[in-house]
DRENMARKOL-807471 format. One line per field, with one value per residue: residue in one letter; x, y, z of N, C-alpha, C in turn. Coordinates in nm, 3 decimals, padded with zeros to 5 digits, m for minus. Each point is the difference from the previous one (the first is absolute). Layout:
! residues N
res = c(A;...)
nxx = c(X;...)
nyy = c(Y;...)
nzz = c(Z;...)
caxx = c(X;...)
cayy = c(Y;...)
cazz = c(Z;...)
cxx = c(X;...)
cyy = c(Y;...)
czz = c(Z;...)
***
This chain:
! residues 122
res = c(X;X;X;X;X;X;X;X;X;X;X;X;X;X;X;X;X;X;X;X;X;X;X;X;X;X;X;X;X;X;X;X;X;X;X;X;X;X;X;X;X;X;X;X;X;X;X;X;X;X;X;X;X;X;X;X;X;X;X;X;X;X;X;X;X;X;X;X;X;X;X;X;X;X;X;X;X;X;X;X;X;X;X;X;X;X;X;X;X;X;X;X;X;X;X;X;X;X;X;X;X;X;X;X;X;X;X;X;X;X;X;X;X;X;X;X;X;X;X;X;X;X)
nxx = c(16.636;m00.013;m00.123;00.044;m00.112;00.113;m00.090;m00.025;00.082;00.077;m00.017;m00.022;m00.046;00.040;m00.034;00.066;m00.073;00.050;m00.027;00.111;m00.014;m00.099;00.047;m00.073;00.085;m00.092;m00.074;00.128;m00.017;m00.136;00.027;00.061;00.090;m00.011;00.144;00.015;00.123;00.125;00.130;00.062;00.057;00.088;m00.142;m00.012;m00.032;m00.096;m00.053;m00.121;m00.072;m00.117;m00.062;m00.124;00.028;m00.040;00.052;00.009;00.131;00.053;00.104;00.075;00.112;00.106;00.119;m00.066;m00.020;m00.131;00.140;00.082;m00.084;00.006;m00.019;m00.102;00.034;m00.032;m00.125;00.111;00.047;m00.055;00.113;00.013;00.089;m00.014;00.102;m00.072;m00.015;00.049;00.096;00.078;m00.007;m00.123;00.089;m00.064;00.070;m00.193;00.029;m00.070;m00.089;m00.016;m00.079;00.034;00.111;m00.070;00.057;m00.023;m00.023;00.073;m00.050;00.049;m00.130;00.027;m00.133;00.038;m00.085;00.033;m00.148;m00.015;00.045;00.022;m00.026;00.040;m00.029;00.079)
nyy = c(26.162;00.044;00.141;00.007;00.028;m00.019;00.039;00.121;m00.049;00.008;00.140;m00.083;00.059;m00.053;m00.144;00.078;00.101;m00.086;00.036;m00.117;00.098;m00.086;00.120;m00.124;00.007;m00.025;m00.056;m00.024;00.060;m00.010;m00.050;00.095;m00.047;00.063;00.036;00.032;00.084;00.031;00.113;m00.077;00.095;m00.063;m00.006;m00.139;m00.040;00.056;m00.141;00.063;m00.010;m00.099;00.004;m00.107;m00.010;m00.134;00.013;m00.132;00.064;00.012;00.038;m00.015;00.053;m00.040;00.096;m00.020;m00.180;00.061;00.014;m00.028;00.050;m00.157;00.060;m00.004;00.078;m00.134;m00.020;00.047;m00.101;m00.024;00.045;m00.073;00.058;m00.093;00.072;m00.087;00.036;00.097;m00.054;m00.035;m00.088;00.110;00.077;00.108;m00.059;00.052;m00.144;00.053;m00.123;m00.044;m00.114;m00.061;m00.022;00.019;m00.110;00.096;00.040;00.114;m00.050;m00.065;m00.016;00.006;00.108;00.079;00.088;00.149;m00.022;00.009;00.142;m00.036;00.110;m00.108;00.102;m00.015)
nzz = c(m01.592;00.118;00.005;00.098;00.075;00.123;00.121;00.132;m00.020;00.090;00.042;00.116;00.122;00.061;m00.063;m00.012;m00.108;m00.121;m00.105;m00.022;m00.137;m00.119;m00.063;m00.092;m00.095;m00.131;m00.057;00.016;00.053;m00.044;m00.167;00.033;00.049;00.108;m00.016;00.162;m00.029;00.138;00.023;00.127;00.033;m00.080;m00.015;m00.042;m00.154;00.055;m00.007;m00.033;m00.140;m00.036;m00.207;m00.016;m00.151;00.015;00.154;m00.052;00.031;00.166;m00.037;00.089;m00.006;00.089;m00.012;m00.082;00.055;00.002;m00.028;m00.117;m00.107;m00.082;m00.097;m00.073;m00.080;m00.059;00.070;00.135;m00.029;00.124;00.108;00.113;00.108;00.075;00.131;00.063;00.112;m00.044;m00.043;00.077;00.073;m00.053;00.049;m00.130;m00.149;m00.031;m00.026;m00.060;m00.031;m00.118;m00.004;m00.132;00.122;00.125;m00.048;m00.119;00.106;m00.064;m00.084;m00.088;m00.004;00.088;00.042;00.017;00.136;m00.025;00.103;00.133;00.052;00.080;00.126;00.090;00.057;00.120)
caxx = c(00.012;m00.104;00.120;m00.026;00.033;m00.079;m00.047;m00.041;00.066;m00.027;00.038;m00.064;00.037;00.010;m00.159;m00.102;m00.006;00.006;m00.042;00.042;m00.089;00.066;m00.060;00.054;m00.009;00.043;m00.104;00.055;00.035;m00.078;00.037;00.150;00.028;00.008;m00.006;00.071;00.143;00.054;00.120;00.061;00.167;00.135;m00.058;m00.044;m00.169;m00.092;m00.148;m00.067;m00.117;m00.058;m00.143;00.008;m00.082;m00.198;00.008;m00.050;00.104;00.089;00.148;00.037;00.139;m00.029;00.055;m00.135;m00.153;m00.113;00.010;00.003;m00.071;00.018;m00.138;m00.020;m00.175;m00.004;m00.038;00.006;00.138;00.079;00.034;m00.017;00.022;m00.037;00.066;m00.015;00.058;00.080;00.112;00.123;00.102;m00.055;00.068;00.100;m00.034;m00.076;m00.033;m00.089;00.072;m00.071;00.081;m00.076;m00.061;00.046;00.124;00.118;m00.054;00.151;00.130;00.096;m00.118;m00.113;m00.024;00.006;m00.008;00.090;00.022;m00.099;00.018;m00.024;00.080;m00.095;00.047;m00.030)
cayy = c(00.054;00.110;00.129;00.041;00.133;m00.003;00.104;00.010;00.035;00.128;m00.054;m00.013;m00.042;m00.164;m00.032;00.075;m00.086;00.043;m00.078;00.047;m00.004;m00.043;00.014;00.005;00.030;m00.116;m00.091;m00.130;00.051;m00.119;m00.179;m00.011;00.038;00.152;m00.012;00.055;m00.126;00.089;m00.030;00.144;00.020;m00.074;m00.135;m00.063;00.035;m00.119;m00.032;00.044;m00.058;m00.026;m00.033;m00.051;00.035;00.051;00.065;m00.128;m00.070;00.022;m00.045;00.054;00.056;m00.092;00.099;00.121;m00.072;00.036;00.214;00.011;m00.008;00.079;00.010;00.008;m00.030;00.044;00.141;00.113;m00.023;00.049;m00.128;00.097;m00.075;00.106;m00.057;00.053;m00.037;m00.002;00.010;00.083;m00.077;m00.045;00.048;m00.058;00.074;m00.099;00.038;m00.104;m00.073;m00.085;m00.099;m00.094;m00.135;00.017;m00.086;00.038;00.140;00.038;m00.073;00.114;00.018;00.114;00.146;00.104;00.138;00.075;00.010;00.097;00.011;m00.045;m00.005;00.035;00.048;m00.106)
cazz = c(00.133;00.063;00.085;00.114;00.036;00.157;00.028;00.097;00.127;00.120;00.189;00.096;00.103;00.027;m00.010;m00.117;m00.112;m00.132;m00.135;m00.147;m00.128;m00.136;m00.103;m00.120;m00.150;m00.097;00.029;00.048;00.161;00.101;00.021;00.103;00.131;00.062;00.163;00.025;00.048;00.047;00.045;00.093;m00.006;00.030;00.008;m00.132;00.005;00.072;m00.044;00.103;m00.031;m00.165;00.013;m00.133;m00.058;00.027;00.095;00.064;00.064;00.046;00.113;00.087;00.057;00.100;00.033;m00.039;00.004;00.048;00.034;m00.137;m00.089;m00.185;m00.106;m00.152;m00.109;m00.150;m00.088;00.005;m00.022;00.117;00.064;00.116;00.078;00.080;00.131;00.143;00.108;m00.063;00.098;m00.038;m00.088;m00.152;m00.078;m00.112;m00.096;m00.072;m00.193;m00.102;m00.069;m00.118;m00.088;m00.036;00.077;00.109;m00.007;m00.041;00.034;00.091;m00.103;m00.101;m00.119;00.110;m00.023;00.141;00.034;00.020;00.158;00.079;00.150;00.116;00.085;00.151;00.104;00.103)
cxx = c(m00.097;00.136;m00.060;00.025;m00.053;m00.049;00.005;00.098;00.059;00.051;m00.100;00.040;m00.042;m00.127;m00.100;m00.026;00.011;m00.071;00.064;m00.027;00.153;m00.044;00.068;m00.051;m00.057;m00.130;m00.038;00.005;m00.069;00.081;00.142;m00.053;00.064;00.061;00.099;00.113;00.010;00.111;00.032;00.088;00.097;m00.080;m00.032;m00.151;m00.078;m00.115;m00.068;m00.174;00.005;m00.107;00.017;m00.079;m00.136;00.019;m00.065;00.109;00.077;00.089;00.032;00.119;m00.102;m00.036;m00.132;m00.134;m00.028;m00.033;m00.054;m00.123;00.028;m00.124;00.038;m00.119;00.110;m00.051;00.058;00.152;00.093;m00.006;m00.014;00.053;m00.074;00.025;m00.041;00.132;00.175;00.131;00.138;00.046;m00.065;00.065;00.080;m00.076;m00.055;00.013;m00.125;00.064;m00.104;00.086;m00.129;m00.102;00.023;00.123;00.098;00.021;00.181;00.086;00.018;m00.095;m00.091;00.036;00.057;m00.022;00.095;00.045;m00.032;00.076;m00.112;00.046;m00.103;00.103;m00.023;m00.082)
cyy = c(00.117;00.088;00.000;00.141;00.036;00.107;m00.028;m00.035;00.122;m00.063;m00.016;m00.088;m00.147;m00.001;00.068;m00.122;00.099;m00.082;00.018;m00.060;m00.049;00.008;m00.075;00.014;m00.125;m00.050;m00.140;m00.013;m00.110;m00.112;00.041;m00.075;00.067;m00.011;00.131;m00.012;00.175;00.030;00.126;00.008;m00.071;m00.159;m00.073;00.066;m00.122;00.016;00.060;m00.055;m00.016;m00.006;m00.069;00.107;00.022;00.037;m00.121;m00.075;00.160;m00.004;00.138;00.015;m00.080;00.174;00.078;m00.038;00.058;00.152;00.021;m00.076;00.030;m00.014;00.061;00.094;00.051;00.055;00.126;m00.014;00.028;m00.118;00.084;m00.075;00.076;m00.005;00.098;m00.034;00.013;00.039;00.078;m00.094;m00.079;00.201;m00.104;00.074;m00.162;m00.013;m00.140;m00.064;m00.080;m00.111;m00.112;m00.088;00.040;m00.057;00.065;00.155;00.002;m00.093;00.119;00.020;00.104;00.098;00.070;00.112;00.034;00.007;00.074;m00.038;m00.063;00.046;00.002;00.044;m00.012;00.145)
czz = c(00.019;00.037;00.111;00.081;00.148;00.051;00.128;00.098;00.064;00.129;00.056;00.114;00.070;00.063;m00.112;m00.128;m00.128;m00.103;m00.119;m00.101;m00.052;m00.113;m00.114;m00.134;m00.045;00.043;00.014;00.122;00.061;00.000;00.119;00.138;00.041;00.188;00.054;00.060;00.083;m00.006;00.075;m00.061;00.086;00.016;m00.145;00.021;00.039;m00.070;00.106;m00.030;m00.160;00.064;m00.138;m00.122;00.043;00.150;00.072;00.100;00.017;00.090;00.082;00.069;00.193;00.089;00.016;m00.010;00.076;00.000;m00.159;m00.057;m00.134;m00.052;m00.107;m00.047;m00.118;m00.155;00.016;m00.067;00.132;00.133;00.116;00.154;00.150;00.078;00.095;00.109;m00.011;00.100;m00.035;m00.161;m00.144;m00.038;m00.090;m00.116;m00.052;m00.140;m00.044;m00.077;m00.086;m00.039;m00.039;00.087;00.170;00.068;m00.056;00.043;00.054;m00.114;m00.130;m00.070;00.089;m00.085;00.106;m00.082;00.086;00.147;00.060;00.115;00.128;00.105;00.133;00.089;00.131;00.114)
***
């Protein structure tokens, strides 16, 4: 497994934008796949994006196509999301996530980081 460790979130006001970092441990980091899941409060956590190992395939939460951007560089060992256009309702607390295969991203073998606030204010 990888450690994970999120960065950058914060407040900002609706429409605005944020970028959150993923930092991980281990140099394994490239062969992962790497995605980001959310959760408000009193809500389940939602898929929100992946990316594959090599950054040749990604998915997308329906909720967040076109606003949200994931990426990679692994040489830096770091992941990155990037949301523009941002609304009330992507408050929540972000967490990263690693797993072997983009398929298995949110099952009992994932990595998580600890999480990062999110809040847009209307």
């Amino acid at each position: 497994q990888v450690q994970l460790v999120e960065s950058g979130g914060g407040l900002v006001q609706t429409g605005g934008s944020l970028r959150l970092s993923c930092a991980a441990s281990g140099r394994t980091f490239r062969s992962y796949a790497m995605g980001w899941f959310r959760q408000a409060p009193g809500k389940e956590r939602e898929f929100v994006a992946a990316i594959t190992w090599s950054s040749g395939g990604t998915v997308y939460g329906n909720s967040v196509k076109g606003r949200f951007t994931i990426s990679r560089d692994n040489a830096k060992n770091t992941g990155y999301l990037q949301m523009n256009s941002l609304k009330p309702e992507d408050t929540a607390v972000y967490y990263c996530a690693a797993a072997s295969d983009i398929l298995r991203l949110g099952d009992s073998l994932t990595s998580w980081g600890q999480g990062t606030q999110v809040t847009v204010s209307s």
